[in-house]
Each structure stands twice: as C-alpha cells, then as structure tokens.
C-alpha positions in Angstrom: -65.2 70.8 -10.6 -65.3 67.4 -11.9 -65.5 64.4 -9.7 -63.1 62.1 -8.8 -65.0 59.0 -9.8 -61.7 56.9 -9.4 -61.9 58.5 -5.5 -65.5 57.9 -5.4 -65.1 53.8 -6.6 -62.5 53.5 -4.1 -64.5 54.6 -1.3 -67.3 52.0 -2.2 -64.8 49.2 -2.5 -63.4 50.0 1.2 -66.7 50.6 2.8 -67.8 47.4 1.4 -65.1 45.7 3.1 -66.4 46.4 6.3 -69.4 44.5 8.2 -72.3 45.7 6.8 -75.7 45.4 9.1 -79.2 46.6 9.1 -81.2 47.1 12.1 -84.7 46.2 12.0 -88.1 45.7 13.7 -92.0 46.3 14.1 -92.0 50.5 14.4 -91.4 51.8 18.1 -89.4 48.5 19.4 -86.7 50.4 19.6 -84.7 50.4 17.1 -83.5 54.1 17.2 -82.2 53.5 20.7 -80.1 50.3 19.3 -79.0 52.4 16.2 -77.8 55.1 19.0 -76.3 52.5 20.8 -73.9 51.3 17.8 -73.1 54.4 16.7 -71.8 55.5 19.4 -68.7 52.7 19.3 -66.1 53.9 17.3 -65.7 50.9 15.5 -69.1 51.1 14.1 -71.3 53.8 11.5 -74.9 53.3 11.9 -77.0 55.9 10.3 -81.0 55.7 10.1 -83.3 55.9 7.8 -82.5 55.4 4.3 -85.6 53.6 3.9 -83.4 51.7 1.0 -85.7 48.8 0.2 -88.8 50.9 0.8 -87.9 54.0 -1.3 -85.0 53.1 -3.4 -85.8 49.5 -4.4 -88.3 50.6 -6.3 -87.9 54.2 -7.6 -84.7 52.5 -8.8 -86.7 49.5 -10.5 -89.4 51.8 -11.8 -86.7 54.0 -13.5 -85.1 50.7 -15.0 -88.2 49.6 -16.2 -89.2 53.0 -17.8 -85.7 53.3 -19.6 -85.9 49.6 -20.4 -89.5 50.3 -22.7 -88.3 53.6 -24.3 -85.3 51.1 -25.4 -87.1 48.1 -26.8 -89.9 50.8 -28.2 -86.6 52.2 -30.5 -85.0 48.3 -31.2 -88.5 47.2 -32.6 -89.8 49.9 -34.3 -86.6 52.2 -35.7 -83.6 49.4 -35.2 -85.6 46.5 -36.1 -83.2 45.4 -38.9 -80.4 45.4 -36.3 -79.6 44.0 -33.1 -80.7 46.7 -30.9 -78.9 48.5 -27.6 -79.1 45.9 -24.9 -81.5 46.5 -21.9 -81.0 46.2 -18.5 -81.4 42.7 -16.2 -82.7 42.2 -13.0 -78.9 41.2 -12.0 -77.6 44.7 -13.5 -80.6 46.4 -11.1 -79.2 44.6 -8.3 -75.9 45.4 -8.5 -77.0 49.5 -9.2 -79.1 49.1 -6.2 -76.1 48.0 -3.6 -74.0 50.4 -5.3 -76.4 53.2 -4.6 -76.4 51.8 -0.9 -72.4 51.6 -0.7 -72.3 55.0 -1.9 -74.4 56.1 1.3 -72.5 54.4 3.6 -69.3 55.8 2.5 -70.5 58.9 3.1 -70.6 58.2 6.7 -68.1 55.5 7.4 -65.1 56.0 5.3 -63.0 56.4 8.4 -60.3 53.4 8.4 -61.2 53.1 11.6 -64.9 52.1 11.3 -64.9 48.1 11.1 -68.9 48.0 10.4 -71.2 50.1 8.7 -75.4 50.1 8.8 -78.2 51.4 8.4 -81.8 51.5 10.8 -84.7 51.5 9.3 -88.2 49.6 10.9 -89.7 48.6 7.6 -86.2 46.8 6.8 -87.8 43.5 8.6 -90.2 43.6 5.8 -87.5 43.3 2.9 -84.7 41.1 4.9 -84.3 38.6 2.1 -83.6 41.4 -0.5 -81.1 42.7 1.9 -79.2 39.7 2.3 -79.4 39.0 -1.6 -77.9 42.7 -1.9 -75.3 41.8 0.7 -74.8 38.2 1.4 -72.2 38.9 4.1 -75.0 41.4 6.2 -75.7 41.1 9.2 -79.4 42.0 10.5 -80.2 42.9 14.0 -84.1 42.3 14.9 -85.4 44.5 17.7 -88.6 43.0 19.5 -90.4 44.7 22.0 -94.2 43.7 23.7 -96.5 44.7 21.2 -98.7 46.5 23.5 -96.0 49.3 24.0 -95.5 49.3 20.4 -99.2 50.2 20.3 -98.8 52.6 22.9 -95.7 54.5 21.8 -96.8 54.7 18.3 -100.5 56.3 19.5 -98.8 58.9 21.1 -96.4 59.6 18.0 -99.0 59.5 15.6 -101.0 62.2 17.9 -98.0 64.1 18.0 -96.5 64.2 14.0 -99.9 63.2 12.7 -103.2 64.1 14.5 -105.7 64.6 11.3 -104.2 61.0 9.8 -104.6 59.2 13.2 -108.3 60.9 13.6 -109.2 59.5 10.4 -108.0 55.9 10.3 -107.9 55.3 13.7 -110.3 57.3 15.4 -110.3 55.5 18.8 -107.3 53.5 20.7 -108.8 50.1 20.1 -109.0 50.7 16.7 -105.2 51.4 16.3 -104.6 48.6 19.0 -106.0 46.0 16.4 -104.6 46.9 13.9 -101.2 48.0 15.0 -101.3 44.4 16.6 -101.2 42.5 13.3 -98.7 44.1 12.0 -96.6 44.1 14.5 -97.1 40.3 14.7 -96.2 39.8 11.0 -93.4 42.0 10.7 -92.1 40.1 14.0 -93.0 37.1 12.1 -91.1 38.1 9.2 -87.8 38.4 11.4 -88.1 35.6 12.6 -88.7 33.6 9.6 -85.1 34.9 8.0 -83.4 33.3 10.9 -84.7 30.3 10.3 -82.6 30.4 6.7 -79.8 32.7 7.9 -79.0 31.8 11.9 -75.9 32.9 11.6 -76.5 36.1 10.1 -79.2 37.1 12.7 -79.5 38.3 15.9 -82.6 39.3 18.1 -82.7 42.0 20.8 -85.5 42.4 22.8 -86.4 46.0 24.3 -86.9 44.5 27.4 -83.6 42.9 27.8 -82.0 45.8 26.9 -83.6 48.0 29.2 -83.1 45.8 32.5 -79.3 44.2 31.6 -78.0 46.6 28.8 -74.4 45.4 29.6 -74.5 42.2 28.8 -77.0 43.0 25.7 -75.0 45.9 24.5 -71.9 43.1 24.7 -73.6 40.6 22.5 -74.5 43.2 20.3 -71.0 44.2 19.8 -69.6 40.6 19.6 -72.3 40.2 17.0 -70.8 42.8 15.1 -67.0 41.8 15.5 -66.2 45.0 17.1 -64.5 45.3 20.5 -66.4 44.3 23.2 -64.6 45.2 26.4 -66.3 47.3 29.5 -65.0 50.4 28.1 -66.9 49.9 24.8 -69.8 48.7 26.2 -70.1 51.3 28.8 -69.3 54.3 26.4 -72.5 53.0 24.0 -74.6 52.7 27.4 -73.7 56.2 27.9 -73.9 57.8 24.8 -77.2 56.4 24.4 -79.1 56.6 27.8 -82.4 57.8 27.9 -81.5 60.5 29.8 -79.2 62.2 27.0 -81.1 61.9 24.2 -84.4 63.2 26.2 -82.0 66.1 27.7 -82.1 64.9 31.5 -85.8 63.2 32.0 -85.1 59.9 33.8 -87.2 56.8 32.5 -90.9 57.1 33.2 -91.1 61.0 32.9 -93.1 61.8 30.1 -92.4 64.5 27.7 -95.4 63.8 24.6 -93.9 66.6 22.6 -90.4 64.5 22.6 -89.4 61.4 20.1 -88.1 60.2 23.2 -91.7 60.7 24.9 -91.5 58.2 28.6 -88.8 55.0 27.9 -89.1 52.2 30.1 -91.0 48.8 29.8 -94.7 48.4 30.5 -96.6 51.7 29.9 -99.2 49.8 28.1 -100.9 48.8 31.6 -101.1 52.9 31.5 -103.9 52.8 28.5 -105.2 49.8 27.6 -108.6 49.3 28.6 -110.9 46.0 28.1 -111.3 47.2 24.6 -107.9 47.6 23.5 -106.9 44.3 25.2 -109.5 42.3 23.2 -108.9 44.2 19.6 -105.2 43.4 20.0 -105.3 39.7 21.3 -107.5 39.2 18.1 -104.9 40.3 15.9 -101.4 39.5 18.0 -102.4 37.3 20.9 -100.8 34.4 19.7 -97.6 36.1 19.0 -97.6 37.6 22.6 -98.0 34.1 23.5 -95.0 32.9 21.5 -92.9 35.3 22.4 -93.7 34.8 27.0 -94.8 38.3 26.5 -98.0 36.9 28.1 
C-alpha cells in the first residue's frame, strides 16, 4: 500500500504546532521519573530516548556528507563541462534532521488533545544549543540531582546491565566516583550555561525538590509547559508516577538492585561512600557540589 505522504506532512505540521520540550540532565538525576511524570498529563506526550542529537545528528550528517562526495566526485570528473546536481547545505541537513524528529513525535502525540510533545534523553544537556537551533520555540527541562547519588545510582546500574564493562573501566567505587563526578559537573554545567542565553526557555528541577514537595514542583512543571495546572492534574502525574507504581509496591528506601527503579529517595550516597570515594569525587565535582548548596 502506498503511503499517504500528504497524511504523513500533515501530521508533522500539527505536531509541530504543539510545545515541543526536551528533558535533560547528568544520567540517574532523574530524568525518567520527570518524563513519567509529564506523560502522564493528558495534555502532554513525552516519550524517552530517541537519543536524537546523539544518534541521529550524526548518522544523518554522515550520510549527507557521504552522498554529498559521491555527488561532487560525478560534477568534477563526468559533468565537469556542466553545472553539476546541487549538494546538500548544512541548512538543508537541519531542516531533514527536525523533520526526522517531528516525524517521531507524531507518532506518539498526534492526539488533538496533546498541547506539548517531548522527548527525555540524559545526554540531551550535552547538545542543548542544537536543540534549540532545531526548534527555537523548545523548551528544555534540566533535572539536577546531588552528584553523589548520581554516582551511586549509576554503580549499581552499571553492576546490573553491565558488570564486565564496569570491572574493566572502573574496577573499584572511587574510581567510578571520580570520574562519574566530572562529568556530572560538566553536563550540569552545560545546562546551566544555556540558561544563561535562553532563561525563558529553561527550567531546572532538582530531584530533591521533587521528592520532598512534588506538588508544588509538579505545578511549576506543568505551568512551564502551558498545560493545565490545577490539583487534579497535578495529583494525577504524582500518581501515575510514584515510586511505588513503577517499582510494583516497594515504598522509597526498599531496594530492589535487579529493578531500574532500584531504592528512590534522596541521600543513599551516605550508604557507600567511603573516605576514598568522598576525596576522588570532590576532586572532580566539589566545586559544583558547592555551587549548587549540595554541600
């Protein structure tokens, strides 16, 4: 059966009418828990992770880039007495790129209903400015959450999806605490810095927050978004999303390591750092810690 392109072109145009957002942050801040949370409203499509500017950015370039040598290969060689078949600009790769991103979203949020599609992916902190040149009306939402639970919540995923990697990069918990601590601090860093050029396109949502006033947070998350923000609203994301759904009935604190959803709460760091650990990451992230009262 053929397509309907005309369908297909509409779609795009009506998704891309909507808010579009990205959720992003340092890995294991939280940003699943936030993409639950806003999925959950019925105004709003949140999906995660099309790893867009990671994966597609540049498969998509690289493919450009290829086609565009094969091209000027022919025009110089075989059509060099003519003016040869044009080759693609960085502003056509641009525009193929957020088309390819549209076309996922209105996969998922085609639904009149829906007033703001996005996407969660971690690593989008790293590539905010590309987002925003993709989408100039996005909105990002930065989640930020005390490093030292980062390192601790990503140790215990890596030693449950990826033992033999973690053994041989990092074979002890200060060495992961180090290094885990500067990037954390840069890709906080990175957030940051875009809101310094975009305030009004940015919000930040700390873990923390979120855990001990989740109303009012899930609210301003909402608001941020355009989307109603009544109790009812707020409430049904707060539900939808509590830790003890998605971890099928543990309350906060009970630890399942086999689960995505291993402990929740705030503070588990205290739990395995040792003098080691403390030192490798203050190295790397102290002054960030600082910055952010963390300390």
């Amino acid at each position: 059966m053929t397509p309907d392109y005309a369908d297909i072109r509409q779609r795009v145009d009506a998704v891309l009418a909507k808010q579009v957002f990205f959720v992003a942050g340092a890995f294991k801040s939280g940003t699943t828990w936030v993409q639950l949370l806003l999925d959950a409203h019925p105004q709003i499509a949140c999906r995660g992770e099309g790893h867009f500017a990671q994966y597609l950015a540049s498969d998509l370039g690289n493919a450009l880039t290829e086609y565009n040598r094969r091209i000027d290969t022919k025009n110089r060689t075989v059509f060099a007495e003519l003016p040869g078949f044009p080759l693609f600009g960085r502003e056509h790769g641009m525009f193929l790129l957020a088309t390819a991103i549209a076309l996922q979203f209105a996969r998922y949020a085609d639904d009149p209903s829906v007033r703001a599609v996005g996407e969660k992916t971690p690593d989008n902190v790293r590539a905010l400015p590309l987002l925003a040149e993709l989408f100039p009306s996005a909105r990002i939402v930065h989640v930020i959450r005390d490093g030292r639970d980062v390192v601790t919540s990503g140790w215990f995923h890596n030693t449950r999806v990826s033992p033999d990697w973690l053994k041989e990069h990092y074979p002890t918990f200060p060495d992961y605490a180090g290094k885990v601590g500067e990037f954390w601090a840069k890709d906080v860093q990175a957030g940051r810095d875009f809101d310094r050029g975009h305030p009004e396109a940015y919000l930040e949502v700390r873990y923390e927050d979120l855990t001990a006033n989740p109303a009012p947070e899930t609210a301003r998350l909402l608001a941020f978004l355009g989307v109603d923000a009544d109790d009812t609203a707020v409430s049904g994301c707060i539900e939808a999303a509590a830790f003890e759904r998605v971890s099928r009935g543990r309350k906060p604190g009970e630890e399942n390591r086999a689960s995505h959803f291993r402990k929740g709460g705030v503070g588990d760091w205290r739990n395995h750092f040792g003098a080691d650990a403390e030192t490798a990451f203050a190295k790397e992230a102290g002054a960030m810690l600082r910055e952010l009262g963390y300390e």
